[in-house]
C-alpha positions in Angstrom: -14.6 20.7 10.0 -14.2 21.6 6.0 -17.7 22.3 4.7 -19.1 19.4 3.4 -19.4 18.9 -0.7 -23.0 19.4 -2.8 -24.5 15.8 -3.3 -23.5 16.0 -7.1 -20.0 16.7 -6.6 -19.5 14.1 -3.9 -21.1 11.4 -5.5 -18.8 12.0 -8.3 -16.0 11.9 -6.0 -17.1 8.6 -4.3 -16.9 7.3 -7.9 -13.3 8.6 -8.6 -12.5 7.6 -5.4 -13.5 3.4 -6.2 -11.9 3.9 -9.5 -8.2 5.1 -8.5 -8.1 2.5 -5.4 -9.1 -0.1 -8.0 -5.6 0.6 -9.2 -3.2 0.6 -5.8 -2.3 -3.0 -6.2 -2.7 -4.3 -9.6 0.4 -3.7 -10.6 2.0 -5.3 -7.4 -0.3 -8.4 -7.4 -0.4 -9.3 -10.7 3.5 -10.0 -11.5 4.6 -12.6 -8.7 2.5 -15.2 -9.8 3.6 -14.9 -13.6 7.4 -14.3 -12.4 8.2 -18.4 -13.6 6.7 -17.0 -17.4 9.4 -14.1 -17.1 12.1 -15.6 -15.9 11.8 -18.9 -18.6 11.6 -15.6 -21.6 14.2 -13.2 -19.8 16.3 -15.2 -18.5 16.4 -13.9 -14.5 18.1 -14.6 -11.5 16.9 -15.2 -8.1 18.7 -11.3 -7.0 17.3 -9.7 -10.3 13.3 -10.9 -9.1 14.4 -9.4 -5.6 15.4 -6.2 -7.4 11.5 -6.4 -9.1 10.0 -7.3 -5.5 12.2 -4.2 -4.1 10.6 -1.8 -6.4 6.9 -1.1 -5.0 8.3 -0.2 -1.7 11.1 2.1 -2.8 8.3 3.2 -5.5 6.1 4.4 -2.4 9.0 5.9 -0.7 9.6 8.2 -3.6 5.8 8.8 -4.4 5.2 9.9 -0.8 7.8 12.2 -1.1 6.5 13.8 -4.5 2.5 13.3 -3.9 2.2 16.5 -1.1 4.5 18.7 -3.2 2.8 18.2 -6.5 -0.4 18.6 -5.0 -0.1 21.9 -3.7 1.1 23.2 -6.8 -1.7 22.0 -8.9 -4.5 21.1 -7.0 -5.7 17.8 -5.7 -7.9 16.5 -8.7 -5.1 17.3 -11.0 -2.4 15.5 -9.3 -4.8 12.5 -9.3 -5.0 12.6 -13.1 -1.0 12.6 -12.9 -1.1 9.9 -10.8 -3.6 7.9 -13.1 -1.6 8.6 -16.4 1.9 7.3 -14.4 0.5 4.3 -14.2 -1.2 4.0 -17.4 2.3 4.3 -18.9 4.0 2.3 -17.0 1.8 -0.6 -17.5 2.5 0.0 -20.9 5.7 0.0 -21.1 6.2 -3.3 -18.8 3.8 -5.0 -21.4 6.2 -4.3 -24.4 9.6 -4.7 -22.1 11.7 -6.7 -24.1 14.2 -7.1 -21.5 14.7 -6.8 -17.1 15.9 -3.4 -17.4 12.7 -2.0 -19.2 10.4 -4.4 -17.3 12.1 -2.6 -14.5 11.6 0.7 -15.4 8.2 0.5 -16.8 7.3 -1.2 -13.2 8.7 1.1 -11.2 6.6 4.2 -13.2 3.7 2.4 -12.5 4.8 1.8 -8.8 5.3 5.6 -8.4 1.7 6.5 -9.5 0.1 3.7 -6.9 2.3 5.4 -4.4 0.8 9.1 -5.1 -2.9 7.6 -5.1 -2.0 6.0 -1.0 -0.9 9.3 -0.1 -3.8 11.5 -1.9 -6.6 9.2 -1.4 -6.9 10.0 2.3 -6.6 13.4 1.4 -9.6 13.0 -1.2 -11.8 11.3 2.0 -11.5 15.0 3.8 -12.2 17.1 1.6 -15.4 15.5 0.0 -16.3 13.3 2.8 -15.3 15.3 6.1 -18.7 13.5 7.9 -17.5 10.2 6.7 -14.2 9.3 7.5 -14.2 5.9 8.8 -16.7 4.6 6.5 -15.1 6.2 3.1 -11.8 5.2 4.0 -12.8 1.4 4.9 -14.9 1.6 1.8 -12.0 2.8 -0.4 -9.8 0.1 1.0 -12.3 -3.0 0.8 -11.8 -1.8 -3.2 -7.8 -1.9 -3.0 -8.1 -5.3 -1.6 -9.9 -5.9 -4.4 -7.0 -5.1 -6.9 -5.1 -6.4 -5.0 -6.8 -10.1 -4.8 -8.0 -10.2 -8.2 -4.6 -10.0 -10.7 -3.7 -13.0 -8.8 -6.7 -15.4 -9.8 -6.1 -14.2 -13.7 -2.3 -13.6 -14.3 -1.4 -16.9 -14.4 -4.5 -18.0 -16.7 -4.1 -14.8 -19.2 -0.3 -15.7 -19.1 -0.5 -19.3 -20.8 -3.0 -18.5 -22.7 -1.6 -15.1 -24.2 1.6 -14.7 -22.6 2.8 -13.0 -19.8 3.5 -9.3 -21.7 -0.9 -8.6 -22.2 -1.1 -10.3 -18.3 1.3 -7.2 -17.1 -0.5 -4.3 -19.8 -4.0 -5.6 -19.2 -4.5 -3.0 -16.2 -3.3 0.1 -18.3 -7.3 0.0 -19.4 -8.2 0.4 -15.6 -5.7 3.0 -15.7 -7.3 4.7 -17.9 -11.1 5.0 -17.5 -10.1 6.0 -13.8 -9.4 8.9 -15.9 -12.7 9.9 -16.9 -14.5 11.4 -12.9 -11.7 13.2 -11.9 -11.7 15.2 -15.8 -15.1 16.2 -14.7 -14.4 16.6 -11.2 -11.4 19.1 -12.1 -13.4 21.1 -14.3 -15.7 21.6 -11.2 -12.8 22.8 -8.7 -10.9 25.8 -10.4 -10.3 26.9 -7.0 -8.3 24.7 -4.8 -9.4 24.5 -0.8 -7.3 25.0 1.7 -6.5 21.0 2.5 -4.0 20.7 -0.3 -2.5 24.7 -0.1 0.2 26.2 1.1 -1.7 28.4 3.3 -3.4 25.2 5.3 -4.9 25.6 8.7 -1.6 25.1 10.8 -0.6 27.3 13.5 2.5 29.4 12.2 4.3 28.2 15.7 4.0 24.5 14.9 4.9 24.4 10.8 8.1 25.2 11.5 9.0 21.9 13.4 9.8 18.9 11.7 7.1 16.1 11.8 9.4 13.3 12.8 9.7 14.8 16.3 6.4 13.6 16.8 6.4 10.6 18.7 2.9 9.4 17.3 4.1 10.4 13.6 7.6 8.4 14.4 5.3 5.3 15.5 3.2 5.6 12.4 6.4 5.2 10.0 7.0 2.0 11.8 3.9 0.8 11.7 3.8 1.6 8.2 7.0 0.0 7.4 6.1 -3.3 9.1 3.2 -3.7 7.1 4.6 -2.7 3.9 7.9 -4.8 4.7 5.8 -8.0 5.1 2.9 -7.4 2.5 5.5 -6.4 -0.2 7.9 -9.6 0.6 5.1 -11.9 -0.1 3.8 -9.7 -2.8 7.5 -10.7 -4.4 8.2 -14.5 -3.1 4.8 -16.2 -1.0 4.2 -18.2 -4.6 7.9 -19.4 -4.9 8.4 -20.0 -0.8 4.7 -22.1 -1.4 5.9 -23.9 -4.6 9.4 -24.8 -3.0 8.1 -25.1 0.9 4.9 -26.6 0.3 5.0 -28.5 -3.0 2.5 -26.1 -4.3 1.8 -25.5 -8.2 1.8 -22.5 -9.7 -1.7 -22.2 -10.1 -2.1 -22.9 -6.6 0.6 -20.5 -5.2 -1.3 -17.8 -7.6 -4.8 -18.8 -5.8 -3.0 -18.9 -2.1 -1.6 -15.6 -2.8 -5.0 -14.3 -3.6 -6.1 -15.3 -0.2 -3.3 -13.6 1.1 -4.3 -10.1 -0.6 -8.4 -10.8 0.0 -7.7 -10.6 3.6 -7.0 -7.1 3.7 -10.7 -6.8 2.7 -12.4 -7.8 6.1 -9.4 -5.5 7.9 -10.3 -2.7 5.2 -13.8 -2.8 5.9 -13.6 -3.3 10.1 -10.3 -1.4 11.1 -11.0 2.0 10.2 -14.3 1.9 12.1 -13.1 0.2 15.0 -10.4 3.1 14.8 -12.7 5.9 15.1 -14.6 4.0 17.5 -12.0 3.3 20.3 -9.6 5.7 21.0 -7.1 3.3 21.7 -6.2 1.4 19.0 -2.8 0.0 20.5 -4.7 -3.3 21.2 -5.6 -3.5 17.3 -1.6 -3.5 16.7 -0.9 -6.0 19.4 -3.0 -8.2 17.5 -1.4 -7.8 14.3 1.5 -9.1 15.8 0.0 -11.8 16.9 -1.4 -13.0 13.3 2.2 -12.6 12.0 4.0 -14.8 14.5 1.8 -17.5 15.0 1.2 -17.7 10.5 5.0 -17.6 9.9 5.5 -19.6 12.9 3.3 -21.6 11.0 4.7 -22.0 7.7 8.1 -22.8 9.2 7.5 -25.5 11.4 4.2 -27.1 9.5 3.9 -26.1 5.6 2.3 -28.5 3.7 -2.1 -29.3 3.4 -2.0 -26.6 6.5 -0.2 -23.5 4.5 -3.8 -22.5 3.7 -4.5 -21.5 7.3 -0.9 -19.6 7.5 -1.3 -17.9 4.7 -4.7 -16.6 6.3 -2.9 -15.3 9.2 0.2 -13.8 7.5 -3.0 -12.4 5.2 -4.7 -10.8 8.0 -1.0 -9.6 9.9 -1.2 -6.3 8.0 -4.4 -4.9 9.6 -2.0 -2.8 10.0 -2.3 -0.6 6.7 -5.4 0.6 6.7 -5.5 1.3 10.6 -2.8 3.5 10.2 -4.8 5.2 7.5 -7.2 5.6 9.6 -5.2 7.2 12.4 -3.7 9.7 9.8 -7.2 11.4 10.4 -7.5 10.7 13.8 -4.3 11.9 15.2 -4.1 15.0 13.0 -5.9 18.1 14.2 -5.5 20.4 10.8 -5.9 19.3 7.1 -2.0 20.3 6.9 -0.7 18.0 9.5 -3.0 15.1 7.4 -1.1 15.5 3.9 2.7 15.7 6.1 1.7 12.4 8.3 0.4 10.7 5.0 3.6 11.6 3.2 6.0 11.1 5.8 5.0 7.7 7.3 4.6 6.3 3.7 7.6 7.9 2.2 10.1 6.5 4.8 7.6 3.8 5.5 7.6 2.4 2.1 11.5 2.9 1.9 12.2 0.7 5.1 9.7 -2.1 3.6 12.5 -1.9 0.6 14.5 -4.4 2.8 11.7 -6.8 2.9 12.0 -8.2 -1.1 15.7 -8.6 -0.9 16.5 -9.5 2.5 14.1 -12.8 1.1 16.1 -13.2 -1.9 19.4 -13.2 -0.1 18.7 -15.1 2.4 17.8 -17.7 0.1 20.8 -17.2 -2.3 22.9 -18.1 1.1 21.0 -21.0 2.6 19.4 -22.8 -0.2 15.9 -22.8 1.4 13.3 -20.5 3.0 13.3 -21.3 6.6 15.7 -18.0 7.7 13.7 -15.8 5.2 10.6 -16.7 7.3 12.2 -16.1 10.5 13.3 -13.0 9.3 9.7 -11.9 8.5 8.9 -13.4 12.1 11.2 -10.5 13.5 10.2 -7.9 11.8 6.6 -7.4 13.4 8.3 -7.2 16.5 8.9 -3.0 15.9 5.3 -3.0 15.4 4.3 -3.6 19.3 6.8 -0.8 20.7 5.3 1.2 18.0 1.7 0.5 19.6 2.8 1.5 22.9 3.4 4.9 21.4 -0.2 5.0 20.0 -1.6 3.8 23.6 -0.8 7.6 24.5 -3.5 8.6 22.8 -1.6 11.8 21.4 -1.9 14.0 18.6 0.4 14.5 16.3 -0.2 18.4 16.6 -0.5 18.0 20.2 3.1 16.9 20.1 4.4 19.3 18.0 3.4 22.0 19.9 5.2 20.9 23.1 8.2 21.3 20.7 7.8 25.0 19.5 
C-alpha cells in the first residue's frame, strides 16, 4: 500500500482532481448539439460530421498511448499541467476555426488532452488517495458526468445568441484555472514516487511480458471499447437520429442528450463501490447489456413521446466506463501494472470505439434513415458479455502474467 499523503497535500489533490475531470467531456458534449450552427456556416457533409464524431475516440487511443510515457519522464503533476494546457489550446483554436480542417485539428488537440487526464486520473486516485479508492474514483467521475451533461443544456443557447465559435472556446477558461492546484501541487513533489517511475514495484520476471496476454487486461479493452463505441456515437449523432427519428427540435435533442450524459452520474457514483464491494462484477456487465438492448431496441421499434425513456437506458448502458475504472485498481497488484492496464485498455479501447461515429454516418449515407445505425449499436454490446465472463474469473491481471513468464 503507497503511504498515504499529509492532509494538506491531499486536500489539494482532491481539488486538482474535481478540476481536471471537470474537463473530460466538455469538449465532446458540447459540439453535437451545435453541429446544425456549423454545418449552415461551414458548409459540412453528413461523412465530414462522422469524421468530427470519430475524433474523441481515435483522440483517446493516441492519448493512452502517450499519457504513461510522458509521465514517467516528467512526473505525474507535470504531465497533468500538459494535459490541461492541450486542451486549453485546442479549445482555442476550434473557437477561431475558420474552416472543417482547423475545427478538426483544434478538436482533436483538445481530444488528446481529455484522453491523458482518463488515463492519469486513476493514477492520481493511488497515489494521494491509496485508502480511498472506490470513493475518490466514483467521486471523480460523478464530476466528469458533470462535464459531460452540462455543455449540452448551454451550447445550443450560447450558440444563437453569440454564435457557435465562443459555444466551442467557452471551456478553454475551465481549461485553464484547472491549472492553478496542480502548479502548487508540483512545486510540492520534486521527487516523483515510485507509481509513475520506471523503477515501479513489478517483479522483473513479469515486466517483460506483454499485457495483452492477460486475459482480464484483453477483457478490459473490450469492455472499454463497447462503452466508448456507444457513448462516443451518440456523443456525435443521438441529437440528429432524435430530430430525424423522433421529430425532436434542436433544443430538445440538446436537453435529451443531456439526459443521456447525466446518467453516467448515478453509475459514477454507485459502480465503483459496488466494484470494490463484490468481487465479481461480471453480473454488473451483464446488466449493461441489458440497458443497451432493450433502449435501442427501443428507439427502433417505438421512437416518438417514449424516446425519453430509451434515451435513459442507452444513458445508463455505459456503466460500463467507470466500472472498468474501477477494476483497473482491483485487478492490478503493483502501481506499474495500474498505469499499463489504464493505457492499454483505453488506448486500443478508445481506437476500436473509432468505428462507432462513422459506422452511424455511413450507414445512414447508404439507407437514408437510422434504423441499421441502431441495430448496429444493438450489436455491438454483445462483445461486452463474453468480456464479463472473463471478469467472472476473478483474476489478476499480474496473476496472469505470471503464469506466462
Amino acid at each position: 500500500m503507497p503511504k498515504i499523503k499529509p492532509l494538506h497535500g491531499r486536500v489539494l489533490a482532491l481539488v486538482g482532481l474535481l478540476l481536471v475531470a471537470l474537463n473530460l467531456r466538455t469538449v465532446v458534449s458540447s459540439l453535437s448539439p451545435i453541429i446544425p450552427f456549423i454545418r449552415e456556416d461551414l458548409e459540412l457533409s453528413t461523412l465530414a460530421v462522422s469524421f468530427l464524431g470519430m475524433l474523441p475516440p481515435l483522440g483517446f487511443a493516441l492519448s493512452g498511448l502517450l499519457a504513461p510515457m510522458l509521465t514517467r519522464r516528467i512526473g505525474l503533476e507535470a504531465a497533468l499541467l500538459v494535459l490541461l494546457l492541450i486542451i486549453v489550446l485546442g479549445n482555442l483554436v476550434r473557437a477561431f476555426s475558420g474552416d472543417w480542417s482547423l475545427l478538426s485539428v483544434g478538436t482533436f488537440v483538445a481530444i488528446v488532452g481529455m484522453g491523458m487526464g482518463n488515463v492519469l486520473l486513476p493514477v492520481v486516485v493511488r497515489k494521494y488517495f491509496p485508502d480511498r479508492i472506490g470513493s475518490m474514483t466514483a467521486l471523480y467521475l460523478t464530476i466528469v458526468s458533470i462535464s459531460a451533461l452540462t455543455p449540452p443544456l448551454i451550447a445550443v443557447p450560447v450558440a444563437q445568441e453569440f454564435g457557435w465559435r465562443l459555444a466551442l472556446g467557452q471551456w478553454a477558461i475551465v481549461g485553464a484555472i484547472a491549472m492553478i492546484p496542480w502548479i502548487f501541487a508540483l512545486r510540492s513533489n520534486k521527487i516523483e514516487e515510485p507509481v509513475v517511475t520506471q523503477t515501479l514495484s513489478i517483479p522483473v520476471s513479469v515486466r517483460h511480458i506483454k499485457i495483452w496476454k492477460s486475459p482480464t487486461a484483453v477483457s478490459m479493452v473490450v469492455i472499454f471499447a463497447v462503452s466508448s463505441l456507444n457513448g462516443y456515437a451518440a456523443f456525435a449523432w443521438l441529437p440528429q437520429i432524435l430530430i430525424d427519428e423522433s421529430g425532436s427540435t434542436p433544443l430538445e435533442a440538446g436537453i435529451l442528450l443531456s439526459v443521456y450524459a447525466g446518467m453516467g452520474m448515478p453509475a459514477a457514483l454507485l459502480m465503483p463501490r459496488l466494484a470494490v464491494r463484490f468481487p465479481n462484477q461480471a453480473p454488473l456487465i451483464y446488466l449493461s447489456g441489458v440497458l443497451f438492448f432493450t433502449g435501442y431496441a427501443g428507439l427502433i421499434f417505438l421512437p416518438g413521446n417514449l424516446s425519453w425513456i430509451w434515451v435513459v437506458l442507452i444513458g445508463l448502458g455505459p456503466i460500463l466506463f467507470p466500472l472498468n475504472l474501477a477494476l483497473f485498481n482491483i485487478r492490478s497488484r503493483t502501481q506499474e501494472t495500474l498505469l499499463r492496464i489504464s493505457g492499454f485498455a483505453q488506448g486500443f479501447g478508445y481506437l476500436a470505439a473509432a468505428l462507432g461515429p462513422l459506422m452511424l454516418g455511413v450507414l445512414h449515407e447508404l439507407t437514408g434513415n437510422w434504423t441499421s445505425s441502431l441495430w448496429f449499436l444493438f450489436l455491438t454490446a454483445i462483445p461486452a458479455i463474453f468480456a464479463g465472463r472473463v471478469i467472472a474469473r476473478k483474476n489478476t491481471i499480474d496473476q496472469e502474467l505470471e503464469l506466462r513468464s
